[in-house]
C-alpha angles and dihedrals in degrees: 000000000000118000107241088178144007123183124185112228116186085224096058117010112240130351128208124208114200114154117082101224089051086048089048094051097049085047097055114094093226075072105027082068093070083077092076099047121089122228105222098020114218092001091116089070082075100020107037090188091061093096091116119123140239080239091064104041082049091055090043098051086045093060089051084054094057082041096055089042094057096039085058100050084055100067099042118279125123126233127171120236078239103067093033087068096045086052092052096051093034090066083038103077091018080121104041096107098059111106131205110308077358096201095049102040081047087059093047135022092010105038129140090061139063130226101242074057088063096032089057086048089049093054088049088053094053103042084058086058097043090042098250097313088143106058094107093044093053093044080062104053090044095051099236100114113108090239099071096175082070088061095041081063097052097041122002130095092286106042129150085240087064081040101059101028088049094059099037100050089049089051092045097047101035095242108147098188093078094052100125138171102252093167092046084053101045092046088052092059118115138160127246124191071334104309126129108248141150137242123260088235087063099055098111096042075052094054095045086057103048088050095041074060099053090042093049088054091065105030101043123006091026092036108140097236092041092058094037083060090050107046080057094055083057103051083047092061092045095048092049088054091048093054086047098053086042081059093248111162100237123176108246141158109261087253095040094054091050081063101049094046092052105094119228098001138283111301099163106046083176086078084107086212086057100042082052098052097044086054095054082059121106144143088289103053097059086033101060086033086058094043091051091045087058085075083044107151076216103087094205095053093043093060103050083051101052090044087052093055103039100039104240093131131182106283110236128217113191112233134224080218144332118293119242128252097257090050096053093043081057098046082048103052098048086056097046082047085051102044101024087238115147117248096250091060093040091064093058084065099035112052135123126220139180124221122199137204141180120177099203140021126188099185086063104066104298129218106257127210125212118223128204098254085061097259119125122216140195113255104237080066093038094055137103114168100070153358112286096201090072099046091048086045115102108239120203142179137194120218127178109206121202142156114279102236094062105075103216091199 
């Protein structure tokens, strides 16, 4: 068949397209957006290597896709072209309906939905343009799809998104720990009364994943500074809302400004004027917004601004536990008597949050192992290297974050 499209990825090397609907799909802006947003957000204030995009990690799970198929075929197991090519493009835009700094702009301007909600809208969207072609791919990503191994690799515990994202960010940061074995993991797949396992001679390669996971979480997506940049992305947005709906007259993009007027969020992405104008955001728009607010007439906005963009970010201290209201109404109101500051903008610099992982989860579709008398496991009983207990446990921390000028202690 023909190549309609290569592309060279540093993770593996090139990858050939070769199917319309999947060059179509990489063609369309809708995906051709995904350019400008960046896979792990602020991350590059701590990994400067961490500049990658959500277009590439899509491509890249997507070439894992084409890898397990054919792994599985191999081994036996039937699966129609047609499905191969839902799959594909299944994993695809498995990621279309993330928006710029996804997590923080979910828990501000566009709250009330999530972005697997507006990704589900965008792939309707677009199976109305390509004339249900997409039936099958978003049957897929639904899970309702009868073969439901198909689903488990594009959303389970051991998907070739957490494949691929696993392996890029840790080569884009420099972060060896998550260094894992994505092909020995994808050549021991295997199916079971047609469910996705793997096979008993894979379990290491298995443990080493599910750890790479739980190190990556602190190190890189949970790190303290990466989450103290964006919980002030965050405030920033919030703030910004608060001025518009003041009547404050704040620079914004068109789409961007439709966000910050609505009142308590987006609940409802089908609105087609809001799922437009979601899909016109990108990196740029919050990035200049936030360049233009450092010269902010609002002090408060101004400052978070200006710390944002020139990386002098809220120090952080790890707590015990949270402190209580009165405490952090005490700690508030020295620093608004010190800088003159009001009590409502002092608590955009001065907060306290929790963040919370677990690496594994066995109630959630666990990863099965298949053993050699024919019986699959779930991994946490299949496992040697370590206790399981501790890798299905939730792990949370406290940090208070606050300017570095003001001493908590």
């Amino acid at each position: 068949m023909k190549s309609l499209k290569t592309f060279n990825d540093p993770i593996y090397g090139f990858i050939t397209i070769e199917d319309e609907l999947i060059f179509e799909i990489l063609e369309h802006p809708y995906f051709q957006r995904l350019r400008r947003i960046s896979q792990l957000g602020l991350t590059n204030l701590v990994y400067s290597g961490a500049n990658h995009s959500r277009f590439q990690h899509a491509l890249g799970a997507m070439n894992l896709m084409k890898s397990a198929i054919q792994v599985l075929r191999s081994k036996g197991f039937e699966i129609s072209p047609e499905d191969e090519q839902a799959a594909k493009a299944a994993i695809l835009l498995h990621d279309i309906g993330h928006g710029p700094y996804s997590h923080a702009l979910e828990k501000t301007i566009v709250s009330g939905t999530h972005h697997e909600r507006i990704g589900l809208l965008v792939m309707e969207q677009l199976n109305e343009e390509f004339d249900g072609r997409l039936d099958r791919a978003i049957a897929i990503f639904t899970g309702l799809h009868p073969v439901n191994f198909l689903h488990q690799l594009v959303s389970s515990q051991l998907d070739t998104d957490r494949l691929d994202y696993l392996k890029r960010d840790s080569f884009f940061t420099g972060v060896s720990e998550g260094v894992i074995g994505s092909e020995r993991l994808i050549k021991m797949m295997t199916l079971h009364e047609g469910e996705l396992v793997v096979e008993a001679k894979g379990i290491y390669s298995l443990e080493k994943f599910l750890l790479a996971r739980r190190l990556m979480y602190w190190q890189v997506y949970l790190h303290k500074t990466v989450v103290s940049a964006e919980f002030l992305l965050m405030n920033i947005l919030l703030r910004a809302k608060e001025l518009y709906h003041t009547g404050s007259d704040l620079y914004a993009t068109r789409p961007l400004t439709y966000f910050l007027k609505q009142g308590s969020g987006i609940s409802d992405m089908t609105n087609n004027e809001s799922l437009k104008n979601f899909l016109e955001l990108d990196d740029f728009d919050v990035m200049s917004c936030i360049k233009e607010w450092c010269n902010s007439d609002d002090v408060i906005l101004s400052t978070m601004c200006t710390r944002l963009v020139s990386r002098k970010l809220l120090k952080t201290k790890q707590l015990q536990t949270l402190y209580s209201e009165g405490e952090m109404e005490e700690l508030r109101s020295k620093y608004a008597t010190k800088t003159g500051l009001s009590a409502n903008e002092v608590q955009y610099i001065i907060f306290q949050k929790s963040v919370s992982n677990t690496a594994y989860n066995k109630d959630n579709e666990g990863i099965k192992v298949l053993q050699k008398n024919g019986e699959a496991i779930d991994i946490s009983q299949a496992g040697s290297l370590f206790n399981f207990a501790s890798m299905e446990a939730m792990e949370t921390k406290h940090y208070l974050y606050f300017p570095s000028d003001f001493d908590v202690h």
